[in-house]
N, C-alpha and C positions, 0 to 999 in steps of 0.2 A: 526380378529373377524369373520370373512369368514369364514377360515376355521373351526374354533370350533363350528359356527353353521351347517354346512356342516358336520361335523363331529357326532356333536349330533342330525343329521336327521336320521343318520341310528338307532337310538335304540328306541325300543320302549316307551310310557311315562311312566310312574311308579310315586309312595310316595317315595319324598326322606327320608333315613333315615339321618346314620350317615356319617358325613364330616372328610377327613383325608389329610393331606398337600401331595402332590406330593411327597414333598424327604420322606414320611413316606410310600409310597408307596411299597411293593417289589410283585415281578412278579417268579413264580414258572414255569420254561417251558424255551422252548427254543423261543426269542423273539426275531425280528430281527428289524432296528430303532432305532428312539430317540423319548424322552417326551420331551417338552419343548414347549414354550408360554406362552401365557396367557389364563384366564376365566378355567373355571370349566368343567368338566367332570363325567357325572353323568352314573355308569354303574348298570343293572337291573342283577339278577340272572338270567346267562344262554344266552345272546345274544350271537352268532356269530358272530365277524367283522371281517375282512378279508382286506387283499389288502395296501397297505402303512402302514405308522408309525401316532403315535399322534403325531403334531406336534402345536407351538405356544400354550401348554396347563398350563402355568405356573399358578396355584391358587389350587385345591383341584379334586380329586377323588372321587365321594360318591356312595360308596353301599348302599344295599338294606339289613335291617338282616335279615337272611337266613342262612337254614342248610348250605345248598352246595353255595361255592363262587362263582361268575361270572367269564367270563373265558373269554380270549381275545384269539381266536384261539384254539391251544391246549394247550396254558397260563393261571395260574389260578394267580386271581388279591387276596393277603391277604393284609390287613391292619396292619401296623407295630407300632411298639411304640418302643422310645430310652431306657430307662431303665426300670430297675426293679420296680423303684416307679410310675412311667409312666403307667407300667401295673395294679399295685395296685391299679390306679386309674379312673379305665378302666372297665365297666360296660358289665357284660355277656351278656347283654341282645342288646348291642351294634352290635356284628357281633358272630358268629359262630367258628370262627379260628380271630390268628392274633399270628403275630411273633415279639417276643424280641429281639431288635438287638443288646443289650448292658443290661451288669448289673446294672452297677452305669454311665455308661458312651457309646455310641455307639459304636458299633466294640471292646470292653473290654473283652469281651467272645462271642463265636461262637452266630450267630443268631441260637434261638431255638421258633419250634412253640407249640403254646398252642391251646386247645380246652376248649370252654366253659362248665362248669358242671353247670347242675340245682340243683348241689347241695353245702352247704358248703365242706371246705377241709376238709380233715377224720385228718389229720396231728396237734396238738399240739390245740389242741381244737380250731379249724375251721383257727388258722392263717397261716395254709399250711410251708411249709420251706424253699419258696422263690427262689428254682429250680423246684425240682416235681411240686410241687401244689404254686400258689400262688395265696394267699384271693383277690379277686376281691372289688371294689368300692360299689355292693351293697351286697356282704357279701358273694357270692358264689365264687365260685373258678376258676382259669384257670388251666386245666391241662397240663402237658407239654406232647409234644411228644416224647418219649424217644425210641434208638432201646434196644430191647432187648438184656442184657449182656453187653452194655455198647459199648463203653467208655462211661463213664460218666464223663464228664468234671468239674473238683472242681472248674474251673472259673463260671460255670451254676448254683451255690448256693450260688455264691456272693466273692470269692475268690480272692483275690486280687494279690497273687503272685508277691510282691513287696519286699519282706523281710522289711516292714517295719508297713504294718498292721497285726494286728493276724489274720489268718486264719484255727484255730481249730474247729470252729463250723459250716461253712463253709463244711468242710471236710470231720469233724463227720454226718453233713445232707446228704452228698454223698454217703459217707459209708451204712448209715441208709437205703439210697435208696435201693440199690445195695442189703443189705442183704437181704433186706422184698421183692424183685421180681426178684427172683430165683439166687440172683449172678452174677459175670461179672467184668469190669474190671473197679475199680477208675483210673480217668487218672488225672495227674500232669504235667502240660505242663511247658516247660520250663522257668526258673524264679526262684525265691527261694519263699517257701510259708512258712510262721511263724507259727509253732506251739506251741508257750509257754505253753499252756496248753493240748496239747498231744489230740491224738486222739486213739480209741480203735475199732480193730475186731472185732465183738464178734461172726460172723457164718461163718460158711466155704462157699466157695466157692467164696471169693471174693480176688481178688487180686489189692493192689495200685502197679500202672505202671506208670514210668516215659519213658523219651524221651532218657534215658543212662545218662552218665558224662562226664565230663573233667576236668580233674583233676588238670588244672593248665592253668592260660590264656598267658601266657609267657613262658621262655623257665623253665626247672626242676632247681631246688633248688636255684632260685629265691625270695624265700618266696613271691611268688604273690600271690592276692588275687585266689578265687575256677572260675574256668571256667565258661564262660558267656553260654555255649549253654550245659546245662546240667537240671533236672530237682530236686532242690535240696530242702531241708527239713533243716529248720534252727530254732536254739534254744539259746536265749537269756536269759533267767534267768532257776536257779534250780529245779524249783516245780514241774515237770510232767516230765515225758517218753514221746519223741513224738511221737511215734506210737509201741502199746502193742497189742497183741493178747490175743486174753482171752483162758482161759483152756479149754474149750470146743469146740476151731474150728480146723475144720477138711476140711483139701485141700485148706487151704487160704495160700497168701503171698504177698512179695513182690519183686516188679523186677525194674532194670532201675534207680534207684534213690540214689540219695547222700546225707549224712549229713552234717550240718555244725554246731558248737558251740562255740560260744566266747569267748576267750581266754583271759587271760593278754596280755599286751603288752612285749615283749622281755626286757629283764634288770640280767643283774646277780644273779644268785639265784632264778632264776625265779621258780615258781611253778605257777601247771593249777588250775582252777575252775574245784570244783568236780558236774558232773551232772550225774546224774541219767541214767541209758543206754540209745541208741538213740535206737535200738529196743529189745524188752521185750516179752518173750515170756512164758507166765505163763504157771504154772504146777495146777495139783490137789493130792488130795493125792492117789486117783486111779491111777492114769496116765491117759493122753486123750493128744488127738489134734493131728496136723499133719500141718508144716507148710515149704512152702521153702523161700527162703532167698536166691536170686540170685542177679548177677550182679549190687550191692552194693557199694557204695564210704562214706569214712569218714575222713573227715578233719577236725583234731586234736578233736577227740571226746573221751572224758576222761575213757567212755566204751561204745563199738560198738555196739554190741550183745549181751546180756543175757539169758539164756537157762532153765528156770525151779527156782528153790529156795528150801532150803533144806525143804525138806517133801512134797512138790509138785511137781511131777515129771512130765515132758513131755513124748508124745508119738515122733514118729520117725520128724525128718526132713532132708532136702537137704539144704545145702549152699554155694553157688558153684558163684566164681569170686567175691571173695569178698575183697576189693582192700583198700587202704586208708593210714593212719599214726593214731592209735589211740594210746591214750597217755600208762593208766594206764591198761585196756585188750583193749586187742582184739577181738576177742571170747570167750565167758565164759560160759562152756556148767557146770550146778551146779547139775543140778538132771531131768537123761532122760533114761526112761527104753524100750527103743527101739531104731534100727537105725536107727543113725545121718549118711549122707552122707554129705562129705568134701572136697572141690574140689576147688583149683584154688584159694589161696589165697595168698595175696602181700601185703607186711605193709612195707611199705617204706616210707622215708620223703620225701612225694610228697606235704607236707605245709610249711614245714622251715626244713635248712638247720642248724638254730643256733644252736652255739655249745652249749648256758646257755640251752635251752629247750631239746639237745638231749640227756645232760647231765642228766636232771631228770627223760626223759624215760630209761636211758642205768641202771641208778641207781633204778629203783624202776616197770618199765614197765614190764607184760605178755603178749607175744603175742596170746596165746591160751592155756584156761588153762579147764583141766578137773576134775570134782570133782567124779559125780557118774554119767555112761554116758555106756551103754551098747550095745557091738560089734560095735562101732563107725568104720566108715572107709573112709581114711582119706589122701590124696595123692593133689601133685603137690602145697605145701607149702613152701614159701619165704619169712624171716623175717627177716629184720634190724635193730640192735640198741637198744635189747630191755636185762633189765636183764636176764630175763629167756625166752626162745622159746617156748616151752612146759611145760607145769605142772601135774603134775598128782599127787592132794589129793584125799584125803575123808571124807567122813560125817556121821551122822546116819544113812545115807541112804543108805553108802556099798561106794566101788571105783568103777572105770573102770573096767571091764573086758571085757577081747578077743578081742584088738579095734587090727586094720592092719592100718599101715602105710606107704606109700611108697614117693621115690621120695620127699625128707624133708633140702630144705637148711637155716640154720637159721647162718645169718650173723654177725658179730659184738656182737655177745651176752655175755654177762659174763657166762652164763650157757646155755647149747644148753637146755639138757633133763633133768629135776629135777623130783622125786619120792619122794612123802613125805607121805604117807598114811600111815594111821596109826590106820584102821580100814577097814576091807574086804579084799581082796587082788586084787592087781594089775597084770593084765596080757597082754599081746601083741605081737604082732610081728612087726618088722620093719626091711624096707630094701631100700636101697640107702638114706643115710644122710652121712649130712655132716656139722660139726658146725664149724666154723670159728670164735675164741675167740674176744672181743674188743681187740683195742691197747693199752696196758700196764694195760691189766689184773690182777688182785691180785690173791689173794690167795683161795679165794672163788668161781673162775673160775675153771670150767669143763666143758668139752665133754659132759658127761654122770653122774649126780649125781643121787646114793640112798642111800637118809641119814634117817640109823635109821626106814627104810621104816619096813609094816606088810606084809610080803607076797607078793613080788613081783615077776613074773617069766617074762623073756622076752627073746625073740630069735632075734636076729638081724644078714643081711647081707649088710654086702660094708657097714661099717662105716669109717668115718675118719670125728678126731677132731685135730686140726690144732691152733697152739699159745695160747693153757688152760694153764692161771698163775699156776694150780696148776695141775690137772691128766687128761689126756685123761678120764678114767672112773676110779669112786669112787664108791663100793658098802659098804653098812652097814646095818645089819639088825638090828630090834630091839631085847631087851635081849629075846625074847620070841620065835620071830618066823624067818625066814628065807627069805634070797633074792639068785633068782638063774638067771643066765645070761650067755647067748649063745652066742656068735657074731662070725660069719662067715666072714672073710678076713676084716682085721681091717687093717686102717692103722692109726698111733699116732706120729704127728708132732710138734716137736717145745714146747713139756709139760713144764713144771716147770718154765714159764716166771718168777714169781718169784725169782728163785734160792735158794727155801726153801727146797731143797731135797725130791720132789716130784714126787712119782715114776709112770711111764706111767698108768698103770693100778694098780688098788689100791683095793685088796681085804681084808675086815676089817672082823669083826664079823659077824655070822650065816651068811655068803655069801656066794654062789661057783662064779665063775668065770671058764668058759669053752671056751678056744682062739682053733678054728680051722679055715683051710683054707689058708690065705697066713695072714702071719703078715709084717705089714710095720713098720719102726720105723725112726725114723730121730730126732735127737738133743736133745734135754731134757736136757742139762745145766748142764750133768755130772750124773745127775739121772738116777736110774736105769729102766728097763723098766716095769718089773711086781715087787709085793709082797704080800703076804697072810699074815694076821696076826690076831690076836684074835680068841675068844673061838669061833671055829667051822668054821673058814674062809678054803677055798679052793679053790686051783685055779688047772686045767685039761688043759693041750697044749699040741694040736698037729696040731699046724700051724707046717706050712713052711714058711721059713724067708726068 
């Protein structure tokens, strides 16, 4: 008791105001000592004390309200509260500042500080969003301190990142932030955060960031659960997208973060739960926006990425490192009249290894398919398992044209390249692929299919397709218009797993085929290697064997 009167000799007398417990104390500065004892401690705005620690002060701390805090040294004394409802009930007129050290719970999200407003919150008619602004006890508001640009932490608007609360509104108040004061980066802290009902961009300049992924917490094709130190986005029923950008934003995205959707449980004849894309990326009928999509993870998500919707076209984007097992696409770029950059993408069975579930992707999965998608480019592409590797239709909207491809290995696939457009025409160039048939491929397997396609031209170097049940490459055009095809030093292994007399390279109606450079050929089950056939087919060699 000495010392705490001793103690409180050095300050001057003062009106006490407001009383705060020791442990709600926190101290802003560098503070050297301990607090601890008993009785009370009353400090006035603005003393100087100097020389040892408080010590034996175990009961309460009370300021004075006031603008500027009291300050212990070059330590500034705020008055703290545990939660968010704590702060709600915490009257402006109390102190000046004072920091939140927990949402729903202390230490639950970053301590953040608040400043007093003499006014209500501008936000949701005066009840604030419970991170920015949150409505105070006599009706005004506390404001938060935020830096400028962010991060802005989606645990600071009540985020639970538990995968087992929803945390879409939450998310969506983050986002809201971020758009209305100038842009900057939503951050996703490690944990899985539930979005059942989706959250949406709607202005550019804001990006959700996570912490990366990991894409497995044991060793590969374990079917173990999604990695513990990753920052992931999970979706348990049907009804929403969990995170959509809207048509009109320009220079938004997202980076670092993984998805996850619930699946059936493994059983013979298994089939998935069809959801909605995990991101969605709207068109208009003008075309607008501009978005990237970087180092991304999706475990078993029925479709990964959506690109536009027929008659609303997107403007350009990037999507680069884009990693996962999605069941039914992968990337589905549908209507984008600008360029798309493509870069670094891996679908492999990094969730299950089973053969009922790999079964239903090999039979019915796209790993990246294009509809109507202009000068796309598109290199360092790795797909496993999937019926078709690539697709290229079209729509009222027109097909691809002039997209470049490089560097393209599509594994396990029943069909590496399929062309099925059937309005606009298709055009490209590719070089270094390489398709590698499923084992005990049918008949329906190729290398290179254009079936019945409208105007297709394509130039390709260094292909080789490797155990196609039925052709290396199949062209056919439709009765009307015409398919033409270049490929430069082909090699054609292992064709006709079937043994239905399927000849390496298969040129049908309205199609040329033009083989230079070196030709490789190896097995084919008696088949022969080239044939031309139907009204207007022709094939042009002048490889070297």
């Amino acid at each position: 008791m000495k010392k705490i009167l001793f103690f409180l000799m050095l300050l001057p007398s003062l009106a006490l105001a407001q009383t705060f417990p020791v442990n709600n104390l926190q101290i802003n500065g560098a503070v050297s000592g301990n607090v601890s004892g008993t009785g009370n401690v009353v400090l006035q705005n603005g003393p100087s004390i100097t020389g040892g620690s408080v010590n034996n002060a175990i009961g309460s701390f009370t300021t004075l309200s006031s603008i500027t805090p009291p300050t212990l040294g070059a330590s500034t004394f705020y008055p703290t509260v545990a939660t968010n409802a704590a702060l709600q009930a915490f009257s402006t007129l109390a102190t000046s500042s004072i920091t939140r050290l927990g949402f729903y719970s202390s230490g639950d999200s970053p301590a953040l500080l608040y400043q007093a407003s003499a006014s209500p919150c501008s936000l949701n008619a005066g009840a604030g969003d419970n991170g920015s602004q949150v409505k105070s006890s006599n009706n005004l508001c506390w404001l938060a301190v935020l830096p400028p640009g962010g991060p802005f932490d989606i645990r600071d608007w009540g985020a639970y990142v538990n995968g087992a609360n929803e945390d879409s509104t939450a998310v969506q108040n983050a986002i809201n932030y971020a758009s209305n004061n100038g842009g900057g980066i939503v951050w996703f802290p490690a944990g899985k955060t539930l979005l059942n009902s989706g959250v949406t961009v709607g202005i550019g300049g804001v990006t959700l960031k996570g912490m990366g992924w990991q894409e497995y917490n044991s060793i590969e094709g374990s079917n173990s659960a999604p990695g513990p130190n990753a920052s992931w986005i999970l979706s348990t029923t049907t009804a929403h997208t969990p995170v959509t950008f809207a048509n009109t934003v320009e220079n938004a995205g997202i980076d670092g973060i993984a998805f996850q959707q619930t699946q059936p449980a493994d059983s013979p004849g298994w089939t998935p739960t069809v959801y909605p894309p995990s991101i969605n990326i709207l068109g208009s009928a003008a075309s607008s926006g501009a978005v990237d999509v970087e180092n991304v993870f999706c475990w078993q998500c029925y479709e990964f990425i959506r690109v536009g919707s027929v008659g609303n076209l997107t403007g350009r984007g990037t999507f680069k490192h884009i990693w996962g097992q999605p069941l039914a696409l992968g990337l589905n770029i549908i209507a984008s009249s600008d360029t798309n950059i493509i870069d670094d993408v891996h679908f492999w069975p990094f969730a299950t290894v089973s053969s009922n579930i790999l079964a239903w992707v090999q039979a019915n999965g796209i790993a990246i398919k294009f509809t109507r998608s202009d000068n796309p480019l598109i290199s360092n592409v790795f797909a496993y398992g999937y019926q078709v590797g690539v697709q290229f239709t079209s729509s009222t909207d027109g097909a691809t044209q002039r997209f470049q491809m490089t560097n393209i290995d599509l594994d396990s696939a029943n069909t590496g390249f399929q062309f099925l457009g059937t309005s606009g025409s298709t055009s490209g160039q590719m070089a270094n692929v390489f398709v590698t048939a499923e084992s005990g491929a049918g008949s329906s397997s190729y290398g290179i299919n254009v079936g019945n396609s409208n105007y297709t031209y394509l130039t390709i170097t260094n292909f080789r397709s490797t155990g196609a049940g039925s052709s290396c490459v199949a062209l056919s055009g439709s009765t009307t218009t015409a398919v033409d095809v270049a490929i430069t030093n082909a090699w054609c292994d292992n064709w006709n797993q079937v043994n239905g007399g399927f000849v390496g390279f298969n040129v049908g109606q309205y199609s040329t085929l033009t083989l230079s450079g070196r030709l490789y050929s190896n097995g084919g089950n008696g088949a022969s290697l080239t044939f031309s056939g139907g009204t207007g087919a022709v094939l042009n060699q002048s490889h070297v064997n």
